[in-house]
Chimera marker file (.cmm) of the C-alpha trace (Angstrom):
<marker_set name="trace">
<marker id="1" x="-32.851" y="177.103" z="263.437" r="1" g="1" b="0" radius="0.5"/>
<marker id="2" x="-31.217" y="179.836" z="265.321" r="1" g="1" b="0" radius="0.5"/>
<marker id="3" x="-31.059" y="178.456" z="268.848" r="1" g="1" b="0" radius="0.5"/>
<marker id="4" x="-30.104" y="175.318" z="266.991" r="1" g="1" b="0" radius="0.5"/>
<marker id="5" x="-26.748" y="177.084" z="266.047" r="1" g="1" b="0" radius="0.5"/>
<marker id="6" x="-26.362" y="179.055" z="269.023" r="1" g="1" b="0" radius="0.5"/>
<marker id="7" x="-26.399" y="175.544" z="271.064" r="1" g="1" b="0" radius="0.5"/>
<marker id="8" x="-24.091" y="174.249" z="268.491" r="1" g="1" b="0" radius="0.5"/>
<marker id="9" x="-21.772" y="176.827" z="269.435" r="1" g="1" b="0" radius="0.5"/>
<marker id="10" x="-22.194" y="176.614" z="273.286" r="1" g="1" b="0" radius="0.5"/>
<marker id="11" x="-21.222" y="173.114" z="273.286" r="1" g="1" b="0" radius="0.5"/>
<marker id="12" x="-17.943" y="173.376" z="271.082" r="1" g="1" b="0" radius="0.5"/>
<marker id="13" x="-17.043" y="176.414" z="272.879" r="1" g="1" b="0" radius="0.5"/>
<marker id="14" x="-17.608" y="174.397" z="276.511" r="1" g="1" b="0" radius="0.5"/>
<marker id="15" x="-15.519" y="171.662" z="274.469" r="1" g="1" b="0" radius="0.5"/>
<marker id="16" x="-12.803" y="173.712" z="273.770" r="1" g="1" b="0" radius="0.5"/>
<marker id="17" x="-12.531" y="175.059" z="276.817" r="1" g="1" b="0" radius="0.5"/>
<marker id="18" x="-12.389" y="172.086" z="278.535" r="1" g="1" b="0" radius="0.5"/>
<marker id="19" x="-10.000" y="170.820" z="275.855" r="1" g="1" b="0" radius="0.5"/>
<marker id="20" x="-7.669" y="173.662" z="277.327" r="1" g="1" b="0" radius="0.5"/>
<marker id="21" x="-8.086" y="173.559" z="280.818" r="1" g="1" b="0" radius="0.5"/>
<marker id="22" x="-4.415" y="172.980" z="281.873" r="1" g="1" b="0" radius="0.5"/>
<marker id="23" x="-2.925" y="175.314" z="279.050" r="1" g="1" b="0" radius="0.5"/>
<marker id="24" x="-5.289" y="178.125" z="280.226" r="1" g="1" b="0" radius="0.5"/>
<marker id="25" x="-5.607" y="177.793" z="283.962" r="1" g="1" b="0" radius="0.5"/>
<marker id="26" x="-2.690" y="175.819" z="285.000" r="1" g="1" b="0" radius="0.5"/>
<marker id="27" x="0.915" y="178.144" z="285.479" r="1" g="1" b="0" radius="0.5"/>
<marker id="28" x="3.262" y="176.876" z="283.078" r="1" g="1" b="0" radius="0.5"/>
<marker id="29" x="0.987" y="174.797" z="281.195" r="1" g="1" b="0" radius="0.5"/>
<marker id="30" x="1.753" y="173.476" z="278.227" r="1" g="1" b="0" radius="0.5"/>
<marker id="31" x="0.390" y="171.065" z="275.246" r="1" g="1" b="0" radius="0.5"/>
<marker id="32" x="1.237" y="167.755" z="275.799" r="1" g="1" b="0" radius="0.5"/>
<marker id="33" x="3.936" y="166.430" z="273.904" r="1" g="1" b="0" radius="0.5"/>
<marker id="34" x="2.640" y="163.511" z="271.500" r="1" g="1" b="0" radius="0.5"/>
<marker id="35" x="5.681" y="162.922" z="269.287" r="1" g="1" b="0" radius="0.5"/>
<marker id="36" x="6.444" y="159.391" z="268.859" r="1" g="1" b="0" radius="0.5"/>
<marker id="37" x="9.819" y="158.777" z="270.293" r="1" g="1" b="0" radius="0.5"/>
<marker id="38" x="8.530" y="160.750" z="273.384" r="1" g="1" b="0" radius="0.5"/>
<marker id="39" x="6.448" y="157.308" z="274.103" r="1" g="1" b="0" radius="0.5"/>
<marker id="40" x="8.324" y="155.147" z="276.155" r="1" g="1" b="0" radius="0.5"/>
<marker id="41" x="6.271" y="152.189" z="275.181" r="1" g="1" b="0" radius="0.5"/>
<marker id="42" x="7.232" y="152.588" z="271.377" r="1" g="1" b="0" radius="0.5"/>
<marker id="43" x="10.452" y="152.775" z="272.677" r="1" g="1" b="0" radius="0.5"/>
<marker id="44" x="10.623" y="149.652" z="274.141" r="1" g="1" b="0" radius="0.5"/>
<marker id="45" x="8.803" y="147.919" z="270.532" r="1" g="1" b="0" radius="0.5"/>
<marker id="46" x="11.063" y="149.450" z="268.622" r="1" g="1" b="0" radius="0.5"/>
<marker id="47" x="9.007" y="151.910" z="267.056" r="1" g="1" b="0" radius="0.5"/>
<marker id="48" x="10.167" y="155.280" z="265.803" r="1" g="1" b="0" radius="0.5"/>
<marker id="49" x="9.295" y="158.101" z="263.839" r="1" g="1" b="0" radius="0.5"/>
<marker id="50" x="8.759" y="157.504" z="259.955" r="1" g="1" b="0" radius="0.5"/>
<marker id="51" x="10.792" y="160.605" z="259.025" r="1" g="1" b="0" radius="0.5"/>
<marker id="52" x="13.783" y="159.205" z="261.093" r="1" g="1" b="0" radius="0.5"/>
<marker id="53" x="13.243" y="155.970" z="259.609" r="1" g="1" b="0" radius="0.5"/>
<marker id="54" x="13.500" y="157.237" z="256.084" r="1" g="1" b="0" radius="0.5"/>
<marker id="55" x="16.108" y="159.502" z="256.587" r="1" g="1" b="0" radius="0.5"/>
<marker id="56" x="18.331" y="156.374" z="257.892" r="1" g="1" b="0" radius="0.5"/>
<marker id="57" x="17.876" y="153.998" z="255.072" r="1" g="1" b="0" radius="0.5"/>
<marker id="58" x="18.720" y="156.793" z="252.427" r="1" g="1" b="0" radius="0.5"/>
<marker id="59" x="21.998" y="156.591" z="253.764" r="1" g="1" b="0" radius="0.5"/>
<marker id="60" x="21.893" y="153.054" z="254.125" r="1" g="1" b="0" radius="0.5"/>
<marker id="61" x="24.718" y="151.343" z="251.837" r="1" g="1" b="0" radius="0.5"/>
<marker id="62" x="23.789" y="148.206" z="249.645" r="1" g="1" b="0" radius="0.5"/>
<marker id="63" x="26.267" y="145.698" z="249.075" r="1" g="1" b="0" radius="0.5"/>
<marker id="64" x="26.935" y="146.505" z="245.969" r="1" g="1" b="0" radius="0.5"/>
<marker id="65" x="27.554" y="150.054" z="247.121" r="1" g="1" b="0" radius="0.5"/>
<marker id="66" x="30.248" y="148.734" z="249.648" r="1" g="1" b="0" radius="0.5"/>
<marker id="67" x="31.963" y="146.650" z="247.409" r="1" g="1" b="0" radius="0.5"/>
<marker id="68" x="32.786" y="149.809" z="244.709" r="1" g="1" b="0" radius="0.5"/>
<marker id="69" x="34.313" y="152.144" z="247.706" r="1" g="1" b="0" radius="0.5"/>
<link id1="1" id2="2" r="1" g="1" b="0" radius="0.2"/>
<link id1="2" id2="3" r="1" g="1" b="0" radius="0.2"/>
<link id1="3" id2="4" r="1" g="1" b="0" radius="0.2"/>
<link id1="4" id2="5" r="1" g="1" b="0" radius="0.2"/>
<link id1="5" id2="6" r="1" g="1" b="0" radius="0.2"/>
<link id1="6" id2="7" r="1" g="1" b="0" radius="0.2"/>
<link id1="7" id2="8" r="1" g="1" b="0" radius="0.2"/>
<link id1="8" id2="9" r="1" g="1" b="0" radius="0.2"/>
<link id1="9" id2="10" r="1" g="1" b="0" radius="0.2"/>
<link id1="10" id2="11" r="1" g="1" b="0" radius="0.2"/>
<link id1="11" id2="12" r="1" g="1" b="0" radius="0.2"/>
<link id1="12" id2="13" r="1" g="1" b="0" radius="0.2"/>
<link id1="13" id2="14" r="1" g="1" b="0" radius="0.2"/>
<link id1="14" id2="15" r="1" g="1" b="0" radius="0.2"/>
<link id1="15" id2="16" r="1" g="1" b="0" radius="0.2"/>
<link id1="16" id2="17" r="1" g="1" b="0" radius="0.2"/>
<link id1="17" id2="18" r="1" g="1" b="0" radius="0.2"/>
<link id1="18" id2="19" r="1" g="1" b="0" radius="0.2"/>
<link id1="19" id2="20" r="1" g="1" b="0" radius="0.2"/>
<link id1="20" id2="21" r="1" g="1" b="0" radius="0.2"/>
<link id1="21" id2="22" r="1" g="1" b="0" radius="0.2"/>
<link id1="22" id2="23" r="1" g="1" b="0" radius="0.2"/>
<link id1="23" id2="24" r="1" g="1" b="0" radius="0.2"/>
<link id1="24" id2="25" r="1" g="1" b="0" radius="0.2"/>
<link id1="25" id2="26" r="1" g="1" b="0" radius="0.2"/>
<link id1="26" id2="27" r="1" g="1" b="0" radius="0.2"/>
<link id1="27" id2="28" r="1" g="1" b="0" radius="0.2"/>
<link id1="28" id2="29" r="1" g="1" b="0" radius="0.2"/>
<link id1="29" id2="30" r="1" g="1" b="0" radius="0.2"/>
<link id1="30" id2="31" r="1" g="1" b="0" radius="0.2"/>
<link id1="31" id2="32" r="1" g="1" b="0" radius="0.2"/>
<link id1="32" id2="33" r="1" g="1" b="0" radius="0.2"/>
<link id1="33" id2="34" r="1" g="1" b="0" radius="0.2"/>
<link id1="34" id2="35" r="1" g="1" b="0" radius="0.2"/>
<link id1="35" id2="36" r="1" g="1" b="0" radius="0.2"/>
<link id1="36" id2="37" r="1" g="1" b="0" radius="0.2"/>
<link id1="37" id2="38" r="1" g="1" b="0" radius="0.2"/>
<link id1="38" id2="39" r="1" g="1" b="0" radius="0.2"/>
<link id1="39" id2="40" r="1" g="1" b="0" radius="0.2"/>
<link id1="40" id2="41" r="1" g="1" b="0" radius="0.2"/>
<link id1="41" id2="42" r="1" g="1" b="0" radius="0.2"/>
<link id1="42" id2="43" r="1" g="1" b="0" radius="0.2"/>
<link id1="43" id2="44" r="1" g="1" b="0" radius="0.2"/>
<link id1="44" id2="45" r="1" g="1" b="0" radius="0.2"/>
<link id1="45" id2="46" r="1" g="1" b="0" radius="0.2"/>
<link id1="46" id2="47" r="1" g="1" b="0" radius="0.2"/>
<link id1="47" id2="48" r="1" g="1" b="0" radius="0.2"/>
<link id1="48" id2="49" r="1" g="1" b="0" radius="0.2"/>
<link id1="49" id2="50" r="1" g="1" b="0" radius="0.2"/>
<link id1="50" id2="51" r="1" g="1" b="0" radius="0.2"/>
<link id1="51" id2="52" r="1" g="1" b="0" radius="0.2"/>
<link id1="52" id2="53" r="1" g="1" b="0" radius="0.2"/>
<link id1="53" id2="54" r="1" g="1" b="0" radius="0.2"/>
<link id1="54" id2="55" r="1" g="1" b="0" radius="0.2"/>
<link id1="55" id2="56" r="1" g="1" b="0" radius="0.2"/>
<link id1="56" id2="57" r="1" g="1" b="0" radius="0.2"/>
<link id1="57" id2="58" r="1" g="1" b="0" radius="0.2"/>
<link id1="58" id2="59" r="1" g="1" b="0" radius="0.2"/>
<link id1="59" id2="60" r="1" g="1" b="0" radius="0.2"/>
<link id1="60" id2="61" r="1" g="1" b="0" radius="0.2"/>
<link id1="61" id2="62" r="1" g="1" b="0" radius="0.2"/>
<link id1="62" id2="63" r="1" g="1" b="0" radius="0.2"/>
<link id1="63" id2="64" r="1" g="1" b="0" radius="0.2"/>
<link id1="64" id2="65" r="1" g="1" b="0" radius="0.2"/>
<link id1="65" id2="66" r="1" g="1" b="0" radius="0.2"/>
<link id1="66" id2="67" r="1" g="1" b="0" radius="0.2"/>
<link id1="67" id2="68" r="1" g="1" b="0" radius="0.2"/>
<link id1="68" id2="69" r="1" g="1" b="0" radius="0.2"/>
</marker_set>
């Protein structure tokens, strides 16, 4: 049971590590960045970030909105 664990935890360890190869050993490494409008090809779809996409129609007017002003 107890090498069990103890391989366990050499394998995520040698996981992680690899995980993290260029944020530990590269010079100025960084995490990728996976945001959504940071992919070009969702650009080009159309696709955008939910959060963005909500915050746009709550400030969408209906026409019955317009038509009051």
């Amino acid at each position: 049971m107890m090498i069990f664990f103890l391989v366990t935890v050499l394998i995520v360890g040698v996981a992680l590590l690899l995980l993290g190869v260029r944020i530990f050993f590269v010079r100025g490494g960084t995490f990728p960045n996976t945001h959504i409008e940071s992919s070009q090809a969702l650009q080009r779809k159309g696709i955008g970030c939910a959060n963005k996409q909500l915050e746009e129609e709550t400030h969408r007017c209906n026409l019955f909105d317009r038509i009051n002003e």
